[in-house]
N, C-alpha and C positions, 0 to 999 in steps of 0.2 A: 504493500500500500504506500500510498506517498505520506509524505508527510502532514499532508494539508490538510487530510480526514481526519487529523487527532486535533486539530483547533477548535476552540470552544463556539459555537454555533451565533452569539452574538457578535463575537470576532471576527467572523467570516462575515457576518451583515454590516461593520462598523468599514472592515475592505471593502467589500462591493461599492457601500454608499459613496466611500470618499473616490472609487477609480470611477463612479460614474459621475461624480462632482467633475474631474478630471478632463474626463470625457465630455460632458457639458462645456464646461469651459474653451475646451479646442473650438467647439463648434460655436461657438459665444461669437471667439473670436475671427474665425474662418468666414459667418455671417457678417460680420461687421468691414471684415475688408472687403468682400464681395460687394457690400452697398456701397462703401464706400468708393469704391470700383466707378460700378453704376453713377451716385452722383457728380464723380467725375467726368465721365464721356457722355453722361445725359443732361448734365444742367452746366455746372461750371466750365467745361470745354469749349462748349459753344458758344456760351456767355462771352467768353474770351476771344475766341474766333471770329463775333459779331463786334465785340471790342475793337478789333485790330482792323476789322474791316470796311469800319468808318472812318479809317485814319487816311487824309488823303497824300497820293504819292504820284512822282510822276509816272507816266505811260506807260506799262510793261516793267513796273516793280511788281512785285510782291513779299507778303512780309506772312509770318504764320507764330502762332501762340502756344507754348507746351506748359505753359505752366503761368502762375500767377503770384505776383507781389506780397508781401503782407511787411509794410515800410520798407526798410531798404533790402527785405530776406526774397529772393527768390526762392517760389517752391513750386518747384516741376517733378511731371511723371517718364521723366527720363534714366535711362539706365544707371546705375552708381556705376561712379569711374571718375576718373580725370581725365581734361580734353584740354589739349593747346593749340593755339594758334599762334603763328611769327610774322610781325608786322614789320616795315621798313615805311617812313615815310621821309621826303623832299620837302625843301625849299621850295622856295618863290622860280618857278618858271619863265626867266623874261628876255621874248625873242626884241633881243635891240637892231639896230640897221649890220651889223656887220657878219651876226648869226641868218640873216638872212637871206645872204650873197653867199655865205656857204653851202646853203641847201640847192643854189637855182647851177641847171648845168646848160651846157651851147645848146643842145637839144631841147632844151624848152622843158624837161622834167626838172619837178622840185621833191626833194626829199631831204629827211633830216633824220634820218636812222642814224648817223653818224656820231649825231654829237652824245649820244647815248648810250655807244657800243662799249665802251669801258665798265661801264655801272649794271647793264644788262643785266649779266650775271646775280649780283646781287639783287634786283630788282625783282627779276623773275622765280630767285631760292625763298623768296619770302611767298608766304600763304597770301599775303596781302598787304599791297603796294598801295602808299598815296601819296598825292605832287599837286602842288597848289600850282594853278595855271592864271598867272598877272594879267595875260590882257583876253583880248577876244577875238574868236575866228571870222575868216573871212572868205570865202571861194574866188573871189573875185582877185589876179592876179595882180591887176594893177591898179587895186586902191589898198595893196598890203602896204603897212608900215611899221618900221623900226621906231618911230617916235610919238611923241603925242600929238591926236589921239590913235593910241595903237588899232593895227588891224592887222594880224597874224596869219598865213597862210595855212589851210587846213592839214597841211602836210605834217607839220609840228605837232598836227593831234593823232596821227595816224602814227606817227612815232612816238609818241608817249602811250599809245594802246601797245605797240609792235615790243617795246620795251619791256611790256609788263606789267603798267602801273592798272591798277582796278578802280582805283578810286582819285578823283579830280575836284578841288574846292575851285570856285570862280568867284566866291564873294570880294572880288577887291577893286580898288578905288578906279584902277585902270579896265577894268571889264566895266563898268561906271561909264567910262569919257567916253565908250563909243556907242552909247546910246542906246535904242531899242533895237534899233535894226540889226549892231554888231550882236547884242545881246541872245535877239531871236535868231540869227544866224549859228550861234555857238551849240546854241541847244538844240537846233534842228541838226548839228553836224553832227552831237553825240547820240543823239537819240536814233539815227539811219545808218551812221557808220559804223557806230560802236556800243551798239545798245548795253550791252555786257557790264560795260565801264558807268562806273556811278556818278552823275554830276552834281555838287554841291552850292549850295548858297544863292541860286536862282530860285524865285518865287515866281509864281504865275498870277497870286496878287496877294495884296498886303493884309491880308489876315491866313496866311496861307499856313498851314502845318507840315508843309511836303520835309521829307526825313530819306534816307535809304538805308536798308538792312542788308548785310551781307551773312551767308548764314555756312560757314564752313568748318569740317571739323568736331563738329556739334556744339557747336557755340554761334548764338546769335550776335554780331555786330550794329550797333546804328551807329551812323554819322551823320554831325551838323555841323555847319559853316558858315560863322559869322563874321563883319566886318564893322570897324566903326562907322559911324553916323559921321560922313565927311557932308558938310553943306555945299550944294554945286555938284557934287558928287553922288558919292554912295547913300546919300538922304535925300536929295530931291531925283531922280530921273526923266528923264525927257517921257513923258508918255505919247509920243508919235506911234503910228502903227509900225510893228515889229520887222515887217518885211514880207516875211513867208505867210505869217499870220495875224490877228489882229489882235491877238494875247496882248497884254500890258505887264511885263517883268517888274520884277522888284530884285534887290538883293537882301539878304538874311540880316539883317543887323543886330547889332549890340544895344538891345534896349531891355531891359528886366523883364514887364510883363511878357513877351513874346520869345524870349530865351528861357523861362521857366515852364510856357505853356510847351514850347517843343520839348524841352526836355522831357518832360512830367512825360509826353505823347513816345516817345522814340522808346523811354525805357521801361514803358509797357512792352515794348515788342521786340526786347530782346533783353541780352546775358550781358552787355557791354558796351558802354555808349564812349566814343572819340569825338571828341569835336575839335576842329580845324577853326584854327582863331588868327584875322587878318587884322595886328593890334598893335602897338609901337611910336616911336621915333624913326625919324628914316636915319641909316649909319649912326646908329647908336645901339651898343654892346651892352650896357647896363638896361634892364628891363626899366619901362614906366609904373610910374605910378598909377595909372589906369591900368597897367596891366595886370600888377600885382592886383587891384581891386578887383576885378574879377578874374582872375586867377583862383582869389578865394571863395570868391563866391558861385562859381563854378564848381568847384569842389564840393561845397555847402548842397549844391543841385544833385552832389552823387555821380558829377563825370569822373569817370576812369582817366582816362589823357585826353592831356590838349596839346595838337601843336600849331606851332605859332610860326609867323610870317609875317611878314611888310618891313623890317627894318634893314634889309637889304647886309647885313651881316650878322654872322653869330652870336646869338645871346647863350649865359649857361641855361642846363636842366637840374631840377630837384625834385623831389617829392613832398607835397605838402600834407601835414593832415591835423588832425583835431579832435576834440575830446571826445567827438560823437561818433567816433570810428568811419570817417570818411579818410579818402584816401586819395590825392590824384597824382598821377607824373604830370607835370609840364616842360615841355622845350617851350620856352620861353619866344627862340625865335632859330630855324635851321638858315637861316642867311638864304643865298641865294644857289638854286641849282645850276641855271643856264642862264648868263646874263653877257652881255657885251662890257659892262661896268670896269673903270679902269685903276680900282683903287684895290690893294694888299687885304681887304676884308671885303671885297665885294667878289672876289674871285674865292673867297674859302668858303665851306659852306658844309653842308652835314648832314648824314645819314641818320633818323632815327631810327634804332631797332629797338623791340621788346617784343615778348613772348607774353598773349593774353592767358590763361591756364582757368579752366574751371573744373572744378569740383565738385561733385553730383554725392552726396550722402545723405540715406533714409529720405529722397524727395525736397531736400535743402542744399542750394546750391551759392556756392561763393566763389567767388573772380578775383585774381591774384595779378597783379602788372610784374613777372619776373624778369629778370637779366637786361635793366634797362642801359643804352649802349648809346655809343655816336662814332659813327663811323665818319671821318673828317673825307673830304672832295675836294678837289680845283677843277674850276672853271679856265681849259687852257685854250689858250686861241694863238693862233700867229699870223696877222696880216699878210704875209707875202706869201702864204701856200694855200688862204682860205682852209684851216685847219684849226677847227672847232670842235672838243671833243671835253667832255667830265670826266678826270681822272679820279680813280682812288687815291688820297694823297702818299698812303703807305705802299703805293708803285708808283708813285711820281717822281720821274729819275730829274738829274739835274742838268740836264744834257737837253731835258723838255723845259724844265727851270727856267734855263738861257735863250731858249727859241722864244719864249712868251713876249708876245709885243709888246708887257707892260715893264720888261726887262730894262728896259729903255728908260723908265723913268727910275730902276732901282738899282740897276746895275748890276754889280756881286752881291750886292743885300736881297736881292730876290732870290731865295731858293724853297730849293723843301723845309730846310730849317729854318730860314726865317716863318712860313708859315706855319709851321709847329709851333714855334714860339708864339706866335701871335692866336694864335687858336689855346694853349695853353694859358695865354693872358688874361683870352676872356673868361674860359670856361671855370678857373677858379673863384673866380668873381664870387662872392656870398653875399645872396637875394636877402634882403630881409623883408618876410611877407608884410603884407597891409593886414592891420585889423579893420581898415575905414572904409564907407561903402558912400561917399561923398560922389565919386566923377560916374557913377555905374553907368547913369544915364546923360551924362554929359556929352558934347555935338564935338566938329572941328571945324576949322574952316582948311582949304588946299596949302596951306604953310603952316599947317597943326598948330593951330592956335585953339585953345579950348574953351567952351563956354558951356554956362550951366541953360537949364531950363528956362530960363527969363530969358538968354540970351546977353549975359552977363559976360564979359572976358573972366576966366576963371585962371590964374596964375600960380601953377603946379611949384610948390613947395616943397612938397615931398619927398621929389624925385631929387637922384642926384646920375650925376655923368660919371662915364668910365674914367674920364680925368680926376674928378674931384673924387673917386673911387682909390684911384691911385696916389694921388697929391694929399690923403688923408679926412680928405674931408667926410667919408661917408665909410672908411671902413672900421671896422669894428664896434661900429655903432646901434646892433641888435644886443637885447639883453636877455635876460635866462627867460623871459615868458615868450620870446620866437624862440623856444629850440625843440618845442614841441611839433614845428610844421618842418623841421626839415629831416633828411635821411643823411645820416653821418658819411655813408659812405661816398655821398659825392665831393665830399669836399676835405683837405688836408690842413690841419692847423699847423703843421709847418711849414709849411708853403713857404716861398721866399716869393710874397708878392713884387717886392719893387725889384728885386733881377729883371723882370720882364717889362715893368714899367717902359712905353711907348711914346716919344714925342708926339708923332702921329696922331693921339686923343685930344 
């Protein structure tokens, strides 16, 4: 007999009870994830997918919902695991008169694969590429121009798709100066030629929500593209009809209510929001004071990165963050990609890289910005072979150094190490963030002059210059309540900043 037949008969009823408590319970709980199953793909899913499907985009986007917010926690019904994706993004794209003449040949074809072929590689090892593009397209061969107001041959957008890049910002002051007609030309060019490729910071009108998602990897991406409020410019636009159509464009601006509505809208509909910020001093290395203002306040919104554009050279990167577990990278400012510009920091310029990484556990997901990087560029050209081409700077020989037309004005002081040095100058630079939310909404005028809402000249205090950075006036002048926004590791407190100190500023 076994053993079991000699337990005493209430014992045997006190086991049964509790394996069928046991046994209830399993099924308690097997029932409860099974509805809870159900009111997932039968009420909240759809909810969410009617959600997203009111969000307007341009023509032939698409965007989709796996899961839903609750404050800043993403919770989705997607696989546990981790998912990465490796971003590279560009500087300011600006075809001037001399990148121009490079692309046209005796035969009457124009192409600008050229000036690209170095970077390729890089451009296209990333999951996903983006390049702010300065001015605007034109079909028309002879009303292109290298000057203001720009009007750039469609060739240069067929080479920045050929390149690699996926994603393209147009919010700037110079896609501005040429009007509606350049405006609606740019975005009929990307929407026929290269629909693939995401275009930013064009509105189709001024209450517009338009965003793009890119969704690879398994991680959903948004991006927005905003630029300041220039008066004459990027705030008033010509509304003449567009050309092809009778659309009226806008561009994205930097105004609070309208940067917090797209926000709030983009990061419903996805794992990771970038925005592309056209904000600055023109050739000034030291971040503004607008910028730093929202900078933070962007963060405050829950962006992931920002990069930044319009100063026409390198500003540093950090990471900011704050008691309320927000987090963001900003490059401040990548300089310029492709420029004709003839000055030792209009020629340098920088690669952002980082790796997005999400994190999927029990239906709760978080977004990690790792291994954020800068890969340094030159902008080489040489007037007498029409040779126009972005180096990596870490193969930039010196042999190319001396061929550069701007050689001319530097002599032996132009090389690879002079511009190492000068890129080291700026990038130790330490930002100290703004706690002040004063210029958010503040205008310019086209010689960045700043005014508030009344229209008042508003006279930037705050800010200080790469000079008075170096000449003492502005360094070391953060105290222990910034050291909460920044990440140790960008920056060396041994640094020998005046070694590098630059007349030049």
């Amino acid at each position: 007999m076994k053993r079991n037949d000699y337990l005493p008969l209430n014992l045997i009823e006190k086991m049964n009870s509790r394996i069928s408590m046991v046994l209830a319970g399993i099924a308690l709980v097997v029932i409860c994830v099974l509805f809870n199953r159900l009111d997932y793909n039968m009420v909240k899913k759809p909810a969410l997918q009617a959600q997203s499907d009111t969000v307007e985009s341009l023509p032939g986007e698409s965007r989709t919902v796996d899961g839903e917010r609750d404050g800043n926690t993403i919770v989705s019904d997607a696989e546990d695991g981790v998912y990465s994706v490796s971003v590279v993004a560009a500087g300011d794209n600006l075809i001037q008169e001399s990148l121009l003449s490079s692309g046209q040949s005796s035969a009457g074809l124009w192409n600008y694969d050229h000036i690209y072929s170095q970077i390729k590689p890089t451009i296209q090892g990333a999951d996903i590429a983006i390049v702010n593009q300065e001015t605007p397209f034109t079909t028309d061969h002879d009303a292109v121009s290298g000057t203001e107001p720009y009007a750039t041959p469609v060739e240069v957008g067929d080479a920045l798709a050929n390149a690699g890049f996926d994603v393209v910002g147009a919010a700037t002051e110079f896609m501005a100066s040429g009007g509606q007609e350049l405006i609606g030309k740019t975005v009929d060019f990307w929407r026929s030629s290269h629909p693939d490729v995401k275009l930013l910071g064009i509105d189709s009108d001024s209450d517009s929500t338009e965003f793009s998602v890119i969704e690879t990897n398994g991680i959903r991406i948004a991006f927005l593209n905003f630029v300041m409020p220039i008066n004459g410019r990027t705030a008033n636009l010509n509304t003449a009809a567009s050309g092809s159509s009778d659309t009226v464009y806008s561009l994205s601006l930097f105004q609070t209510e309208a940067v917090s509505r797209k926000i709030s809208q983009a990061k419903a509909a996805s794992d990771c929001l970038i925005v592309c910020a056209h904000w600055g001093a023109d050739d000034e290395a030291m971040p503004t004071e607008y910028q730093k203002e929202w900078a933070a306040y962007l963060m405050q919104q829950g962006v992931n990165v920002i990069i930044g554009s319009y100063p026409h050279t390198l500003q540093p990167y950090v990471t900011l963050s704050d008691g309320s577990g927000h987090k963001t990278l900003v490059y401040y400012s990548l300089g310029n990609l492709a420029t004709g510009q003839e000055t030792l920091k209009s020629v340098l310029g920088g690669l952002a890289k980082f790796t997005i990484q999400k994190t999927v556990r029990d239906g709760v997901v978080s977004i990690d910005i790792l291994n954020p990087d800068l890969e340094l560029v030159v902008m080489h050209y040489n007037y007498d072979n029409a040779d126009h081409t972005i180096y990596p700077l870490a193969s930039y020989t010196e042999d190319l150094a001396q061929a550069h037309s701007i050689a001319s004005y530097y002599g032996e002081d132009f090389s690879r190490s002079t511009l190492e040095e000068k890129a080291d100058e700026i990038l130790v630079m330490e930002v100290t963030p703004s706690t002040k939310t004063t210029m958010l909404n503040n205008t310019f005028n086209i010689n960045g002059d700043m005014y508030d809402s009344a229209m008042n000249m508003v006279t930037d205090t705050d800010s200080i210059t790469a000079v008075e950075y170096y000449s003492g006036q502005g360094a070391g002048s953060s105290d222990d309540s910034d050291e909460e926004y920044y990440d140790d590791e960008y920056y060396d407190e041994d640094y020998d900043y005046d070694e590098y100190y630059d007349e030049e500023y």
